[in-house]
MINUDO-113332 format. One line per 10 residues: their letters; for each residue x, y, z of C-alpha. Coordinates in steps of 0.05 Angstrom, whole numbers, plus 5000, padded with zeros to 4 digits. Layout:
<nodes>
a) X:Y:Z | ...
</nodes>
This chain:
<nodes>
xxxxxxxxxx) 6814:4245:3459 | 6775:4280:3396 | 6808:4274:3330 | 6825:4349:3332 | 6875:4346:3387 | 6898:4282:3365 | 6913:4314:3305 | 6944:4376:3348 | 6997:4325:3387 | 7016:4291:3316
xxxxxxxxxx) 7043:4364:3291 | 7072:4374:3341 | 7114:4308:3350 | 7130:4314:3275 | 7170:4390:3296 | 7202:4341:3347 | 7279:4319:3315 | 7284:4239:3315 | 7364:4229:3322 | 7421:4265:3358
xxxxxxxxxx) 7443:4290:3289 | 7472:4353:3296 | 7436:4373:3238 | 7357:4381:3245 | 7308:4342:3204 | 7267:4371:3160 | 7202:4369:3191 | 7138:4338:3164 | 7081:4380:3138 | 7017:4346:3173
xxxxxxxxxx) 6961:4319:3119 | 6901:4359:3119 | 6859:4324:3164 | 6784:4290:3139 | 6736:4326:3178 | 6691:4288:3231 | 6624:4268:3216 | 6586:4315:3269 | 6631:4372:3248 | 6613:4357:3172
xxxxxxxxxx) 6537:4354:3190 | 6546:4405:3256 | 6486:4463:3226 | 6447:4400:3210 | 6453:4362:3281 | 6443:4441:3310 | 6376:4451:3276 | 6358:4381:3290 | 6371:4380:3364 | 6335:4453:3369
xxxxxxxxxx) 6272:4432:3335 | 6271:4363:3361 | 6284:4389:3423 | 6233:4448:3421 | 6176:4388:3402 | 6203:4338:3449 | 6191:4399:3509 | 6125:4417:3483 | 6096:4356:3459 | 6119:4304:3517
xxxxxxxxxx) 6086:4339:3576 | 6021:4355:3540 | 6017:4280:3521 | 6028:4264:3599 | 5985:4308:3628 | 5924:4287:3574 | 5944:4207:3576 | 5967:4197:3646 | 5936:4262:3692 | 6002:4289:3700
xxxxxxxxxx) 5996:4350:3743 | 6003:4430:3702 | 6060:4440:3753 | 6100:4367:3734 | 6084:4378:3661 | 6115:4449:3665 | 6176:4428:3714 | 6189:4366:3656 | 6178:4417:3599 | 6230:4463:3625
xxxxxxxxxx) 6285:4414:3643 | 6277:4378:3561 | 6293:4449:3539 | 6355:4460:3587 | 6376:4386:3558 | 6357:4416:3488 | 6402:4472:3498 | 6462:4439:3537 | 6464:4391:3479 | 6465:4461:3428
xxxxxxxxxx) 6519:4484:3469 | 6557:4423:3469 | 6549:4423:3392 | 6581:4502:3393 | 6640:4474:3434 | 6661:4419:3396 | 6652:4455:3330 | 6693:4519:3371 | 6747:4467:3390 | 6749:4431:3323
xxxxxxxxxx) 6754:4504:3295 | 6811:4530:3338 | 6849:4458:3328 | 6846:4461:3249 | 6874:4540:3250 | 6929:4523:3299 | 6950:4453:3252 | 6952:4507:3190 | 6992:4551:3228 | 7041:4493:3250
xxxxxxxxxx) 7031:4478:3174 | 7055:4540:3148 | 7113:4541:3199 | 7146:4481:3176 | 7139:4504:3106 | 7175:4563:3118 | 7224:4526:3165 | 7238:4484:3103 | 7249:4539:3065 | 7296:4559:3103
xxxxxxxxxx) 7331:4497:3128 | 7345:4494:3040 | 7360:4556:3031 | 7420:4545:3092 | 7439:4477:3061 | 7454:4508:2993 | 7486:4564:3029 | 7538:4505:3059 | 7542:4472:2995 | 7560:4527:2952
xxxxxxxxxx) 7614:4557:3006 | 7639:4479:3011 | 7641:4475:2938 | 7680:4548:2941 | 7726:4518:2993 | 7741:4455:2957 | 7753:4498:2897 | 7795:4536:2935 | 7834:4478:2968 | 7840:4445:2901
xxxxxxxxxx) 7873:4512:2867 | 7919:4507:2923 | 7944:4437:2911 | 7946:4437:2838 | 7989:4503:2855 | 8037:4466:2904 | 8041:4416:2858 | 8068:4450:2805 | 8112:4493:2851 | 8144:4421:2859
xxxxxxxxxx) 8145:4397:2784 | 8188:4470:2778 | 8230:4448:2835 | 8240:4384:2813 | 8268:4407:2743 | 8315:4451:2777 | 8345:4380:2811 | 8342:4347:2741 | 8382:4407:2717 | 8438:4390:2771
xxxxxxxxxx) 8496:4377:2722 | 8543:4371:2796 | 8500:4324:2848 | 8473:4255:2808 | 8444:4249:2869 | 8401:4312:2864 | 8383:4287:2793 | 8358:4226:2812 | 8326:4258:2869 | 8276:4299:2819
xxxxxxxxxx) 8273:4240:2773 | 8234:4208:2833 | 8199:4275:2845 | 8177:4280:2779 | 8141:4205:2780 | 8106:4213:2837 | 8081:4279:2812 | 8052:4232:2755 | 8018:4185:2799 | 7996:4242:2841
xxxxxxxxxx) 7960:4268:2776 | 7931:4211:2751 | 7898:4197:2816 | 7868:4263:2829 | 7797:4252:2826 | 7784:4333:2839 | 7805:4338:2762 | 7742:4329:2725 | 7760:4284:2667 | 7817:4225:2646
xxxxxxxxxx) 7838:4276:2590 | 7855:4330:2641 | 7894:4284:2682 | 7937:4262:2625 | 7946:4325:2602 | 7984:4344:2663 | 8015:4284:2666 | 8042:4284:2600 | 8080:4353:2616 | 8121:4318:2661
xxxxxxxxxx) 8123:4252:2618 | 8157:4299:2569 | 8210:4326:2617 | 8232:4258:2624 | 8235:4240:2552 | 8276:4310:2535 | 8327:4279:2595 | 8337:4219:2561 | 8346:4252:2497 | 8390:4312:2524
xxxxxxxxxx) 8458:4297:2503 | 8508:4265:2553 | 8577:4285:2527 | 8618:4227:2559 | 8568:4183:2532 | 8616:4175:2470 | 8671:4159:2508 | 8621:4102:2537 | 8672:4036:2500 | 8731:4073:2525
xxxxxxxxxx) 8706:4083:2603 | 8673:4024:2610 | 8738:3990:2605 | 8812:3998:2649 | 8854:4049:2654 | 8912:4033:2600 | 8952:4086:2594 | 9033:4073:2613 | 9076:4126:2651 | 9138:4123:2604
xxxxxxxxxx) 9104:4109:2536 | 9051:4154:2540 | 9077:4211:2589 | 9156:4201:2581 | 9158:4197:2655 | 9116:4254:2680 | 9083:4229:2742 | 9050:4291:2750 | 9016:4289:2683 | 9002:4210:2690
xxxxxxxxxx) 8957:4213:2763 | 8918:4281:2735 | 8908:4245:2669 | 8885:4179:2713 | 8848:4224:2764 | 8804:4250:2706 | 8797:4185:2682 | 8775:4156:2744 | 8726:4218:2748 | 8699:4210:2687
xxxxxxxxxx) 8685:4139:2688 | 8642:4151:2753 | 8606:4212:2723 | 8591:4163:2656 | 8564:4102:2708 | 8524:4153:2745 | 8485:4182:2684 | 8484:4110:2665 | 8445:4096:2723 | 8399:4151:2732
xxxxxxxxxx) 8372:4148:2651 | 8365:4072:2666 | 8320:4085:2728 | 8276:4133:2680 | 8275:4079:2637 | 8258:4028:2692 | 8196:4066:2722 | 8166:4081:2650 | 8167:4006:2635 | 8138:3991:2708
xxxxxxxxxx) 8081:4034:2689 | 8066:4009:2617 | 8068:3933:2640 | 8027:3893:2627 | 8029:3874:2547 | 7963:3845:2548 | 7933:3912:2586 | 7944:3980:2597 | 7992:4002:2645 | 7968:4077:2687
xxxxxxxxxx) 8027:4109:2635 | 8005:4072:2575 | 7964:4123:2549 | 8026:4178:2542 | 8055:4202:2482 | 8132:4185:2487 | 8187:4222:2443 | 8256:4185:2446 | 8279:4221:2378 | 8359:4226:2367
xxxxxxxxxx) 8364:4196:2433 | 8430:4165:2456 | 8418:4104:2492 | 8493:4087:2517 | 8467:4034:2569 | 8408:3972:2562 | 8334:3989:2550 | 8284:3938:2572 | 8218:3954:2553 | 8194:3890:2545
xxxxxxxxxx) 8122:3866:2559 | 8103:3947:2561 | 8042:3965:2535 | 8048:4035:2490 | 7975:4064:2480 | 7990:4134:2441 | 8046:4146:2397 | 8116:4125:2399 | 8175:4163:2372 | 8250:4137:2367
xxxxxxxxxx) 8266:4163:2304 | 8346:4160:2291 | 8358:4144:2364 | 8415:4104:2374 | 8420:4037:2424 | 8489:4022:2436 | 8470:3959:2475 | 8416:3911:2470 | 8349:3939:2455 | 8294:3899:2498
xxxxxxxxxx) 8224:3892:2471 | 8201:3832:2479 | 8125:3820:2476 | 8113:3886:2477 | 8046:3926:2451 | 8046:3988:2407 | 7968:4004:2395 | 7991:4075:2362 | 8047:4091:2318 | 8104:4061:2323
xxxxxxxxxx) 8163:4108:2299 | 8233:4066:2291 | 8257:4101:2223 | 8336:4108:2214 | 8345:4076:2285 | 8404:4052:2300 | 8420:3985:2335 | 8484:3970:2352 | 8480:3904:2388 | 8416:3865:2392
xxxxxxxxxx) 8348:3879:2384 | 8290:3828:2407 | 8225:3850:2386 | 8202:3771:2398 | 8123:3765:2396 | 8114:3839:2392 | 8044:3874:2369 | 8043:3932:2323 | 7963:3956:2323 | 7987:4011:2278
xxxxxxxxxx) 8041:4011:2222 | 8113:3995:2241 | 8151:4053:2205 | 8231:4021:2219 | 8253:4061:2142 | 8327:4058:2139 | 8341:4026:2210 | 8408:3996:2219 | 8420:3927:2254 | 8491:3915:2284
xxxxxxxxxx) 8469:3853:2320 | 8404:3803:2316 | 8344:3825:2296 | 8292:3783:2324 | 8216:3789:2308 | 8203:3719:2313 | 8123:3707:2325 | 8112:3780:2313 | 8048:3812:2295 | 8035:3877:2244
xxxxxxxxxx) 7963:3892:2243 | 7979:3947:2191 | 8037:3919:2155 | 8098:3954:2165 | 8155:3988:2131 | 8229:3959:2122 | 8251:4001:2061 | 8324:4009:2066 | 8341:3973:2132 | 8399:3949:2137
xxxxxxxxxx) 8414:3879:2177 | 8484:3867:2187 | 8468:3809:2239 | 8415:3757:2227 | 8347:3772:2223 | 8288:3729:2244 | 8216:3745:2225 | 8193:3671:2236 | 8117:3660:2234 | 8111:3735:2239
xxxxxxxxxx) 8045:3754:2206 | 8038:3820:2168 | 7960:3847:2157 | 7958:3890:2106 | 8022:3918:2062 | 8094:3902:2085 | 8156:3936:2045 | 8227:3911:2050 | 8248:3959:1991 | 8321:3964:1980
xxxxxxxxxx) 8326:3914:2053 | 8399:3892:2062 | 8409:3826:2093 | 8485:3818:2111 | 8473:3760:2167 | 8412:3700:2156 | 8341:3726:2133 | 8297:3679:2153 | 8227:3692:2148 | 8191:3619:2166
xxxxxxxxxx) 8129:3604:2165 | 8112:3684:2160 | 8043:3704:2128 | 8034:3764:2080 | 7965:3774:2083 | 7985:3835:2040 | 8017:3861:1985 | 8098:3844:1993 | 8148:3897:1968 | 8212:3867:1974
xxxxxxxxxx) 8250:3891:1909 | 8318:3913:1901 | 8336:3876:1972 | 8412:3841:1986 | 8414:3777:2014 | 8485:3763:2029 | 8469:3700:2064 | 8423:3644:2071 | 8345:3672:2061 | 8299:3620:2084
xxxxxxxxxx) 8219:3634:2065 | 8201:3558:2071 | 8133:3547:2084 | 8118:3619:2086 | 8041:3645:2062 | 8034:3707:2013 | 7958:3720:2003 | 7963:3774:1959 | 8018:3800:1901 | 8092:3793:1922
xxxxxxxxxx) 8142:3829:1892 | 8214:3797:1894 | 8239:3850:1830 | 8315:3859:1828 | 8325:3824:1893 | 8395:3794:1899 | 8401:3720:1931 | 8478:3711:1950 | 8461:3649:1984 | 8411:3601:1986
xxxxxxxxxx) 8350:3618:1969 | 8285:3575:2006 | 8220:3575:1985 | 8208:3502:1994 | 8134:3491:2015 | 8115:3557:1997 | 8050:3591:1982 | 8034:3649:1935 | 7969:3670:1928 | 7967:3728:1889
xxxxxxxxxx) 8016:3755:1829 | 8089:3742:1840 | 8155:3770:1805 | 8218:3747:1810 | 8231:3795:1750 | 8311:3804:1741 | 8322:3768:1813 | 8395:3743:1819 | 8399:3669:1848 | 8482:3671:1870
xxxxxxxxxx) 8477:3609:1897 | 8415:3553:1904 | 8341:3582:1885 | 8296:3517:1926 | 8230:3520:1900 | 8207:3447:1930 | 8129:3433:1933 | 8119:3513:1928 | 8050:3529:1909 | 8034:3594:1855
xxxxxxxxxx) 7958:3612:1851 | 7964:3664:1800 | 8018:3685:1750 | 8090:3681:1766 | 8140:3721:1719 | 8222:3695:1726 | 8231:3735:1669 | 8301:3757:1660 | 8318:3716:1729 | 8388:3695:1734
xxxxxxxxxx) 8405:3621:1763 | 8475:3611:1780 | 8467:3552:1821 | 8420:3488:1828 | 8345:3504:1819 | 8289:3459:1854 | 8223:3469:1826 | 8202:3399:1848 | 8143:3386:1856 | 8117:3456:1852
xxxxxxxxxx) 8055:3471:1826 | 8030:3524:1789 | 7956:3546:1781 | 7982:3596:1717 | 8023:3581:1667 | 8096:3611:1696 | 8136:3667:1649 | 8214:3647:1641 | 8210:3699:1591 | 8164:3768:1583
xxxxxxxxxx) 8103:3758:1531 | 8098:3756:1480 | 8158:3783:1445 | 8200:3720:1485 | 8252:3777:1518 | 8283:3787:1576 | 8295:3711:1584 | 8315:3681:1646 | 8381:3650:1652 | 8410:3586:1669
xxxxxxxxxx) 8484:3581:1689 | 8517:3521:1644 | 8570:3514:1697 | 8520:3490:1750 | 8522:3415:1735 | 8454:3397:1700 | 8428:3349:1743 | 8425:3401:1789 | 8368:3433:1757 | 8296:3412:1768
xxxxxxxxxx) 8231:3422:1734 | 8191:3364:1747 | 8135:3395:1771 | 8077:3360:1822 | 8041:3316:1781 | 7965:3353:1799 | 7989:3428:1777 | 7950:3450:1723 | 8012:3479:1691 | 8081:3454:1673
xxxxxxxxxx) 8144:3476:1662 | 8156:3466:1588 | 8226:3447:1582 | 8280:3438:1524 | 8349:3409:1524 | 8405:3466:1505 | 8478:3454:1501 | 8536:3478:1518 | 8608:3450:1500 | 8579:3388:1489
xxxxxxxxxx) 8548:3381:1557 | 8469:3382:1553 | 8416:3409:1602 | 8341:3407:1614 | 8320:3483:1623 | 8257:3517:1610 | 8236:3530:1538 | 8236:3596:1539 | 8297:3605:1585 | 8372:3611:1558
xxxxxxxxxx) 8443:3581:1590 | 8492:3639:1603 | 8563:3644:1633 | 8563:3679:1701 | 8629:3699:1694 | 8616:3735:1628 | 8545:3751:1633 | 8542:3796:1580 | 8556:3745:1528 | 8494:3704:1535
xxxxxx) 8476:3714:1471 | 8537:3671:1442 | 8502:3610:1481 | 8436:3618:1467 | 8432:3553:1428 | 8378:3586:1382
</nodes>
């Protein structure tokens, strides 16, 4: 087969579709073909044959006829059939070149076919894309519609004030619209999908913080009917079932509410486990402001990602955070706990703001962690509270902090400033073997109880400036880097400096005018006090013997005796 038609038969296979697809392939444009070598030299091999065949017919018969006798008649007869040889070759020559010819034009016209079928066989499949991306566009309009014909619907259930049942009904409604959301991958970014979802996360939160009237009657409903026919209704029996019949009602409406506000509660925590990573709601803004929680909130091990709002909410019963994660701010200012609130191991990535929160029960933050310090001004903890081996980053303020139960803060580090002036410890405050790195500020702070600091390390400056010790002050093997002013400090009980050592020379009294002294109660028995510091610190605590109706005691030098019952007349037993 010449190379021509060979060429031909590969065109045309290459039109030919190679699968069942319903689609067609996109044919193959054939490569220009090399030309043969006889077609390349054709007008050369043409001219050659002629003229060699011209000379071999003219030349070959005259040599016979003069070398061997051949006859005029043979010699003409062989002359004529070279020539027809000549000239069959010639035509041979036009033929192939014809053929080559006619086989080249018809592979550029399959050529030029398949470009244009190409052409168009694009042109159709960005026809189909663009009406499938106008269909999809189309369907996807139509479910984000339906969708939020359903988020309407489902706040219509929510607004049910007579069927719990339809309530909780859109409560589920309303989470699976969320997940719905979040999972649409037609939505072209994360920040679209939250946005949606964070509509409905908001509808939720506005629930829990829509008022429940009967929710104040919680104490009263949660308990048995006690009301007496002839004390309380002289009798009436009429007046004593409705009064019991609307008791009855009402203590089913409360449980239901109850119940439905819990299950909110129960799916948001669901979706912010774990603590360690994000949970699919984590990254939601959540606004529980002047909320009433009249039943338990667990939100322990959830992980909040945005911010976090419960300012002046209210949590009648235990308050459930344990291990939890708050990487943005963290809003607990003038919340109020009522019973118990564990906040054991908790994270704060941001700044705890808990200004003027109330405590009713135990406040536990035991092991907790506040990357950005945090804000106690003005709490008040009526039970104990335990910030054991917590550890506070930068700046931590427990300004005007009332402790009515145990403040024990163990083994906590301050790797900030501390602000805890003005506080009220009305029992025991335990700071044994805690770590301040940088200045703590104890000014004004009132010790009921005892007061432990044994083991103790202060790194920076440190004022117990005017600090009331009611009871013991236990400052046993405490360590002071810098300066340490007990200037106009008041010790009422025994005083432990044992063994404490100080890296600056500590201030009993301001410098250098010697006022504002601290003072030394003379009816705590004097072997009760203790300044025998460790024998390595580089300072001492200079010490003089005072008296007071003939009883003698060891205080520091600059530091006075004073009655605690009369406290204004220090002066009279000065001893100076």
């Amino acid at each position: 087969m010449l190379e021509g038609e060979r060429s031909y038969q590969r065109g045309q296979e290459n039109l030919v579709p190679r699968n069942n697809s319903s689609a067609p392939e996109t044919p193959i444009i054939p490569k220009a073909q090399e030309k043969p070598w006889y077609i390349q030299h054709f007008t050369k091999l043409l001219i050659g044959f002629g003229m060699g065949g011209g000379a071999v017919a003219i030349l070959l018969p005259w040599m016979l006829w003069l070398l061997c006798g051949m006859s005029s008649g043979s010699s003409d007869q062989l002359r004529l059939h070279l020539l027809y040889v000549t000239g069959g070759i010639i035509a041979v020559l036009g033929f192939v070149e014809t053929r080559h010819k006619n086989t080249t034009d018809r592979a550029k016209a399959l050529s030029e076919q398949a470009r244009q079928f190409n052409e168009t066989i694009a042109k159709e499949r960005e026809k189909i894309e663009a009406d499938k991306a106008k269909n999809e566009q189309t369907h996807m309009r139509q479910v984000h519609a339906e969708r939020r014909s359903r988020y309407i619907a489902a706040i219509e259930q929510l607004s049910n004030r007579e069927n719990a049942t339809t309530r909780l009904g859109g409560v589920y409604a309303l989470i699976g619209l969320i997940d719905e959301w979040l999972a649409d991958g037609a939505l072209l970014t994360d920040k679209e999908r939250r946005k949606e979802g964070q509509v409905i996360i908001n509808s939720l939160c506005a629930y829990i913080r829509f008022p429940f009237p009967l929710a104040e009657r919680a104490e009263q409903l949660d308990g048995e009917y006690t009301k007496d026919l002839q004390n309380d209704f002289r009798g009436d029996t009429e007046k004593f079932d409705a009064d019991k019949r609307a008791f009855t009602r009402d203590k089913a409406a409360l449980e239901e509410e109850r119940q439905i506000r819990q299950n909110i509660i129960k799916e948001m925590r669901e979706h912010l486990l774990d603590a360690e990573e994000p949970g699919t709601w984590s990254a939601f803004d959540y606004n529980f402001s002047n909320a009433y929680f009249f039943y338990p909130v667990d939100f322990s091990d959830s992980h909040f990602g945005a911010s976090l709002d419960f300012t002046q909410a209210t949590f009648t019963e235990k308050a459930d955070f344990f291990m939890a994660a708050f990487a943005g701010e963290a809003d607990f200012s003038k919340v109020t706990f009522i019973q118990d609130a564990d906040f054991y191991g908790v994270k704060f990535t941001k700044r705890a703001d808990f200004c003027k929160a109330s405590f009713g029960g135990e406040a536990n933050f035991f092991d907790g962690a506040f990357l950005q310090g945090a804000d106690f001004s003005e709490v008040k903890f009526t039970g104990d509270a335990n910030f054991s081996r917590a550890n506070f980053t930068e700046g931590t303020e427990f300004f005007k902090a009332t402790f009515t139960g145990d403040g024990t803060f163990y083994k906590a580090k301050f790797n900030g400033p501390l602000l805890l002036a003005r506080a009220l410890f009305m029992r025991n405050a335990a700071f044994s073997k805690a770590k301040f790195a940088q200045e703590a500020n104890f000014f004004m702070t009132v010790f009921t109880k005892e007061a432990d600091f044994s083991g103790s390390k202060f790194s920076g400056h440190t004022s117990f400036f005017e600090v009331k010790f009611s009871s013991s002050a236990n400052f046993f093997k405490t360590k002071f880097a810098e300066n340490t002013r007990f200037s106009e400090a008041q010790f009422n009980g025994p005083t432990n400096f044992s063994i404490t050592i100080f890296h600056s020379k500590p201030e009993f009294a301001n410098t250098p005018d010697k006022n504002y002294k601290a003072k030394f109660s003379h009816k705590t028995a004097p072997a009760d006090y203790s300044f025998k510091t460790a024998a390595k610190s580089p300072y001492k605590i200079e010490t003089r013997e005072q008296e007071h109706n003939g009883v003698k005691f060891i205080i520091p030098e600059d530091a006075m005796l004073f009655d605690p019952d009369n406290p204004f007349a220090w002066a009279e037993s000065a001893g100076d």
